[in-house]
C-alpha positions as CSV (number, residue, x, y, z in Angstrom):
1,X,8.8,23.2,-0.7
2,X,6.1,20.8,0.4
3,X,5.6,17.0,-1.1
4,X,2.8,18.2,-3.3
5,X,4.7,21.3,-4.9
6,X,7.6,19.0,-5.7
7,X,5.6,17.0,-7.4
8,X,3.7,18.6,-9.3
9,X,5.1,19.6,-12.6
10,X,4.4,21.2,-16.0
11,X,5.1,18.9,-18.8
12,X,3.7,17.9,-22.1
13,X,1.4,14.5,-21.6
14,X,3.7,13.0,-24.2
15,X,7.2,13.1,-22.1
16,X,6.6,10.4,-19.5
17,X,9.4,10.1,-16.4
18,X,10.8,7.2,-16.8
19,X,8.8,4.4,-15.6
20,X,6.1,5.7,-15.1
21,X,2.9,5.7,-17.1
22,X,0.5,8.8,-17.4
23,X,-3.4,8.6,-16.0
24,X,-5.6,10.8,-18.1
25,X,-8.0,12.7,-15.2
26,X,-12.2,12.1,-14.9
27,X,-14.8,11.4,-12.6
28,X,-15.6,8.2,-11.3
29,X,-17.2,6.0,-8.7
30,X,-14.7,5.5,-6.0
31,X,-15.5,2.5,-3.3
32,X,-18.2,-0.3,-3.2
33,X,-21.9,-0.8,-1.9
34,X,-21.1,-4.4,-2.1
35,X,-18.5,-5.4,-0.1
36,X,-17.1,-4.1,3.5
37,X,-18.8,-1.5,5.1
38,X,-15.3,0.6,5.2
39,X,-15.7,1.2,0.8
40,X,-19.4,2.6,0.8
41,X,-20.8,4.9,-0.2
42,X,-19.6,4.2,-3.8
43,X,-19.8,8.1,-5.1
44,X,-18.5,10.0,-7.6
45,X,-15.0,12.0,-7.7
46,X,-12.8,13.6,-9.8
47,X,-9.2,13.7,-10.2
48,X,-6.3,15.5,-12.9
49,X,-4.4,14.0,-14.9
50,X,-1.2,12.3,-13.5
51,X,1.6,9.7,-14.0
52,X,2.4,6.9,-11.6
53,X,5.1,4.5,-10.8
54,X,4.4,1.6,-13.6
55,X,5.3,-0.3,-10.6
56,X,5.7,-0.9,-7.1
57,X,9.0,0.8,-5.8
58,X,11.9,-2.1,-5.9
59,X,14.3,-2.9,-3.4
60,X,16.4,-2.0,-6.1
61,X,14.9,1.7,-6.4
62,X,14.9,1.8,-2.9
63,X,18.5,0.8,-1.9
64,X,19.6,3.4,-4.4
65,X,17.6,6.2,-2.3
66,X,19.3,4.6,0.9
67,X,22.8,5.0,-0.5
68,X,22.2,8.2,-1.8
69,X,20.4,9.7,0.9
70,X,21.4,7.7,3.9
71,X,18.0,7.2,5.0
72,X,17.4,4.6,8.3
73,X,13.9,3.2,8.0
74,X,11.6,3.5,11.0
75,X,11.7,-0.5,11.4
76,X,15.7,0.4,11.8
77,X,15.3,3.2,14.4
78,X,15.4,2.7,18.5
79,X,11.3,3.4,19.2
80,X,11.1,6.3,21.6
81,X,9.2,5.4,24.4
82,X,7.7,8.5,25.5
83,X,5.3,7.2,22.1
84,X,4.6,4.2,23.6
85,X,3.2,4.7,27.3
86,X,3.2,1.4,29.3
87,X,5.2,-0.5,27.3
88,X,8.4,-2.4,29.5
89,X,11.6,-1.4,27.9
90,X,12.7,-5.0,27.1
91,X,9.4,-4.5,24.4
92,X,10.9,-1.5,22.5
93,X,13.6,-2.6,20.2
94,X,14.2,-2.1,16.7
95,X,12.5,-4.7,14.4
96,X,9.2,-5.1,12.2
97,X,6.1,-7.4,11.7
98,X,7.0,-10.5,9.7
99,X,3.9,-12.9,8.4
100,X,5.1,-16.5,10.4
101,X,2.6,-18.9,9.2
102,X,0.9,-21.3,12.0
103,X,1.1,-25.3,10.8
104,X,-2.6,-25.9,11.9
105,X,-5.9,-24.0,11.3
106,X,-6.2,-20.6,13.7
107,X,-8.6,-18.5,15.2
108,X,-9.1,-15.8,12.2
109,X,-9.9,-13.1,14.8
110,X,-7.1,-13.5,16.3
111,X,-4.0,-11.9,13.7
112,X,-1.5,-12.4,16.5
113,X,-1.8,-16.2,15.3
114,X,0.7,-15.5,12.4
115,X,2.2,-12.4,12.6
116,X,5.3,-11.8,14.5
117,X,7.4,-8.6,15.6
118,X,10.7,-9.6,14.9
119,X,14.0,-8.6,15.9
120,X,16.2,-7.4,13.2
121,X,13.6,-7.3,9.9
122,X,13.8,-4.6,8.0
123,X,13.7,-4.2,4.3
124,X,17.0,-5.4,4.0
125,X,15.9,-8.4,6.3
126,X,12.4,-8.8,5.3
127,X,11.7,-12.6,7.2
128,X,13.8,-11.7,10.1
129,X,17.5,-11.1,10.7
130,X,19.1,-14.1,9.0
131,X,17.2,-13.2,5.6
132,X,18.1,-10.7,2.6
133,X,16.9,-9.3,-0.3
134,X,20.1,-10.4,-2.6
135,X,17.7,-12.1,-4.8
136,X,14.8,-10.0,-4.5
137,X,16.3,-6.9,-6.2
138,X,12.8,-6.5,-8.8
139,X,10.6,-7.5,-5.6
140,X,8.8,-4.3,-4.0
141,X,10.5,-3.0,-0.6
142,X,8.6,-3.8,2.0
143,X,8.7,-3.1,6.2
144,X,8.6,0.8,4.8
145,X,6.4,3.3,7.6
146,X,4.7,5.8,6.0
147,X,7.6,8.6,6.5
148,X,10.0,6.3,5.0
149,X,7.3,6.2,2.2
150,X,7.2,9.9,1.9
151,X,10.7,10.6,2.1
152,X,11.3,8.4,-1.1
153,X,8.9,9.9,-3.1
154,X,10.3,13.8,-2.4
155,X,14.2,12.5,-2.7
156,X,12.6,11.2,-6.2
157,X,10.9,14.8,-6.4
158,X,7.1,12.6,-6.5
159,X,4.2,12.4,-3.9
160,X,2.7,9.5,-2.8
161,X,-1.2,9.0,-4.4
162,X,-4.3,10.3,-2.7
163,X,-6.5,7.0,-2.2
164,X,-9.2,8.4,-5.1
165,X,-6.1,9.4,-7.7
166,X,-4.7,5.2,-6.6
167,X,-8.1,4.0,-6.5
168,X,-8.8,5.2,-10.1
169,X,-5.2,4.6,-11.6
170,X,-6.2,0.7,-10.5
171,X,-9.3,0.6,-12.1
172,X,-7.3,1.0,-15.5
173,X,-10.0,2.6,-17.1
174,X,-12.8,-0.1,-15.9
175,X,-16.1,1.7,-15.0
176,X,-17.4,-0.4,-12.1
177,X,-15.5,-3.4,-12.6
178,X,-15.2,-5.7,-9.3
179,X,-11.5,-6.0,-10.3
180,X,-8.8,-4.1,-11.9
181,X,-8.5,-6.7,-15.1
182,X,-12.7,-7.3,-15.0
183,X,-15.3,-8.7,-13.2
184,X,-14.1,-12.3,-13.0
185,X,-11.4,-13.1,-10.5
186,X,-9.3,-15.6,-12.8
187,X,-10.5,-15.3,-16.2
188,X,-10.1,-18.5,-17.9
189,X,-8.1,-19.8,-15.0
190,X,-5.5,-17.4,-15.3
191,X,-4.1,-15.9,-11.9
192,X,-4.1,-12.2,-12.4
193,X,-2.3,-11.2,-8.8
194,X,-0.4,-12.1,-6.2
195,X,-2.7,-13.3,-3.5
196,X,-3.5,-16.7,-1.2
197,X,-4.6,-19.6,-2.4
198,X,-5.5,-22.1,-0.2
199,X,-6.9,-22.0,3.7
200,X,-5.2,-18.8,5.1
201,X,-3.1,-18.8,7.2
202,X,-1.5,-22.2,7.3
203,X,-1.7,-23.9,3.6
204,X,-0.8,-21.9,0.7
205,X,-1.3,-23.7,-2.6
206,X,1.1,-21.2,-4.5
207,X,-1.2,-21.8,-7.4
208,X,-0.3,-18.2,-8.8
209,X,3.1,-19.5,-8.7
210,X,4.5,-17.7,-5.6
211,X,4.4,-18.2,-2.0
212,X,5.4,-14.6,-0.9
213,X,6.3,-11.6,-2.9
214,X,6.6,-11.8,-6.6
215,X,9.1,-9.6,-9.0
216,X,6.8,-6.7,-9.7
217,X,5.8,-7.3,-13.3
218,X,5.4,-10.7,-13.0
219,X,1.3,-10.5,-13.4
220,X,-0.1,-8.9,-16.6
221,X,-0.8,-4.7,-16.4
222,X,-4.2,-3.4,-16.2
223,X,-5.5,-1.1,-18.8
224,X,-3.4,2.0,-18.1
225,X,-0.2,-0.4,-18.1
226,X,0.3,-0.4,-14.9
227,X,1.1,-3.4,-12.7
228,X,1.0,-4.9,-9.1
229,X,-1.8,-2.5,-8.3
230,X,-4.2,-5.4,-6.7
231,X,-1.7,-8.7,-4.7
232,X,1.6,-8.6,-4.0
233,X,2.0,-5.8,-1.2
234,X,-0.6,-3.3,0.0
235,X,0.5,0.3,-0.7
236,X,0.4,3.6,1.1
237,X,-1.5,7.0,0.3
238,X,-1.5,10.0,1.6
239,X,-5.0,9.9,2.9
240,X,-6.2,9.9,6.6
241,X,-8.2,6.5,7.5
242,X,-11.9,7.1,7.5
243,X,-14.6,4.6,8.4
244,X,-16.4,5.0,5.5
245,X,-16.7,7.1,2.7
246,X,-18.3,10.9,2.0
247,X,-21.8,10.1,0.2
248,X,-21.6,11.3,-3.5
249,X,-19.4,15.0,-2.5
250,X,-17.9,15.5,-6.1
251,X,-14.8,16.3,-4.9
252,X,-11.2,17.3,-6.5
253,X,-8.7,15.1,-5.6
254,X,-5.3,16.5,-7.2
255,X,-3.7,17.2,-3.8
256,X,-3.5,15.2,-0.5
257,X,-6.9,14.8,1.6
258,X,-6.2,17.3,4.5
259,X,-2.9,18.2,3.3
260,X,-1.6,20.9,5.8
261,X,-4.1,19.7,9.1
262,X,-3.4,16.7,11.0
263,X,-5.6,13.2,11.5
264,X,-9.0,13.8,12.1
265,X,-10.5,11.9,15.3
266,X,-11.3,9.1,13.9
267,X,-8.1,8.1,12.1
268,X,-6.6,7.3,15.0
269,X,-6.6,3.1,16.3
270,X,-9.4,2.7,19.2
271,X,-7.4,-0.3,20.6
272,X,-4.7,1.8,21.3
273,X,-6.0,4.9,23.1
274,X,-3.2,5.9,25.1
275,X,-0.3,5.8,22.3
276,X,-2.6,8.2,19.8
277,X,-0.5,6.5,16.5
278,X,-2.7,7.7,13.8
279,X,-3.3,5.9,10.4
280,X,-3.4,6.3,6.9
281,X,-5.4,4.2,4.1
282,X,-3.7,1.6,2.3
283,X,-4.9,0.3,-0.6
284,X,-4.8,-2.7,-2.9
285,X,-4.1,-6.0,-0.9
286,X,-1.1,-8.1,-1.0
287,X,-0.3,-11.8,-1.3
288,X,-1.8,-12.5,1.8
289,X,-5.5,-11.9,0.4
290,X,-7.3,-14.9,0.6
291,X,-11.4,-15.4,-0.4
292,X,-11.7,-16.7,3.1
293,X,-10.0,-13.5,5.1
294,X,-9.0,-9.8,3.7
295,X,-10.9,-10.2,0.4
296,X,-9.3,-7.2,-0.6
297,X,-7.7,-7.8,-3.8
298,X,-10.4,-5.3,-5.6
299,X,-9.4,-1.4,-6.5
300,X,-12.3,-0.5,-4.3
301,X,-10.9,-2.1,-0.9
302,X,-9.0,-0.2,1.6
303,X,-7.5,-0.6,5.5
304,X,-6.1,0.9,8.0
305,X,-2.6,1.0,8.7
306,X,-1.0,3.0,11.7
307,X,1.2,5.3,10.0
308,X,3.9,4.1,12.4
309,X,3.8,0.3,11.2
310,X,5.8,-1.7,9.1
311,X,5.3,-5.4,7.6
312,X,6.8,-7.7,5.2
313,X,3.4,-7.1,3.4
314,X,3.0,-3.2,3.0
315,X,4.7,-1.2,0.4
316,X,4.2,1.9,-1.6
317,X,4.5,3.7,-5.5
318,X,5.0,7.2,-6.4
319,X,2.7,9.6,-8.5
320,X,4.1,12.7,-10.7
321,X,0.4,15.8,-10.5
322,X,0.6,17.8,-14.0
323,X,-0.2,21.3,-13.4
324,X,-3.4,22.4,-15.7
């Protein structure tokens, strides 16, 4: 049975899972005409009905798939290095990409200048090897690939969202809105999300009151009631990166884009040609978002993420599809 069979399900609208919150379906405008060139065309799509996680999946949630399941994340596995041609085998250990802030201004072009593969992080380790998560039980699980992703969501018997069905559960029911709470960024002076205050990447002001991840209904819900979908930690969907969007293809978007092909050409990374690692769309920013780099703390941003990547940024929630 495939991820998108398990997870779909017949049920009245009135019987939520638990923790979750039901998305009524409709057509919208997905992406932005505004902002970077990857969101446009803004154009229309339509999506069923679903429910999704009210939050970001906790280490919590997640250590009780682990212990369940026995699950190694890819961050904990050997990499195999027929994957990776070229690379020296002292490069190929187990480990993940940690953010290491610099102490002095850096080159934004170059991302190199604070992020580090380290040794030993994992989600159990999620600043390197020496760290743990014994007090970050209600934080989202982070340095999760996309398989470990995917294999949470079918032990839970959920998918993970299409990009349109995450794009328009962010929204919260805001037609065109710049951001899922409104159109003004901190209403009143109120911090809404997770994300960077200060000049990224070396001074962060923690005015929203955190320096790294935050418990995940620490910031007010959007108008579905759902939390965490802009700051705090990107998320995965199921969709194949794109550079841009479709122009205005009303399109159904109850299943997984592409669901039983595999990346199309252009998902895969053009600074890695020889290794092939294709990637999936991310959505939502995380607390590294800053005005000055990554604006994407909007419902309309997306990335790229090679689908065989982990950080201590990137994490992921889980939708429920109800059958018609």
């Amino acid at each position: 049975m495939g991820a998108s069979e398990v997870a779909s399900v017949e049920r009245p609208r009135h019987v939520t899972p638990p923790n979750m919150i039901f998305v009524p379906g409709g057509t919208f405008r997905m992406g932005s005409d505004k902002h970077y060139p990857e969101e446009a065309p803004a154009h229309s799509v339509s999506v069923d009905g679903f429910f999704i996680d009210r939050t970001p999946v906790t280490n919590c949630q997640f250590k009780d798939f682990v212990r369940a399941t026995g699950h190694k994340t890819f961050a904990e596995i050997p990499p195999d290095p027929k994957n990776y041609p070229g690379a020296l085998p002292h490069m190929l250990y187990v480990g993940s990409l940690v953010f290491t802030p610099p102490n002095r201004p850096v080159d934004l072009k170059n991302w190199g200048e604070w992020w580090a593969f380290l040794k030993g992080a994992d989600w159990r380790h999620p600043y390197g090897p020496r760290s743990s998560i014994n007090a970050l039980d209600h934080h989202p699980v982070v340095h999760v690939a996309y398989a470990d992703a995917l294999a949470y969501a079918k032990w839970a018997c959920k998918d993970l969202p299409t990009e349109a069905e995450w794009e328009f559960a962010a929204r919260g029911g805001l037609e065109g809105a710049e951001f899922a709470w409104g159109d003004e960024f901190t209403p009143g002076g109120k911090h809404m999300a997770n994300t960077w205050q200060g000049n990224f990447p070396h001074q962060n002001l923690c005015a929203d009151g955190f320096d790294r991840t935050s418990p995940v209904t620490a910031f007010p819900p959007n108008g579905y009631g759902v939390h965490d979908m802009i700051g705090n930690v990107w998320e995965w969907t199921t969709d194949w990166w794109s550079a841009k969007h479709t122009a205005d293809a009303l399109k159904a978007c109850c299943v997984p884009q592409n669901p039983h092909g595999g990346p199309e050409a252009g998902s895969y990374n053009p600074r890695q040609p020889t290794s092939k690692i294709p990637r999936k769309v991310i959505k939502g920013g995380s607390h590294l978002c800053a005005p000055i780099y990554c604006r994407r703390y909007r419902p309309a941003a997306r990335h790229a993420e090679d689908v065989d990547t982990s950080t201590s940024h990137l994490g992921f929630r889980c939708i429920i599809r109800v059958k018609r």
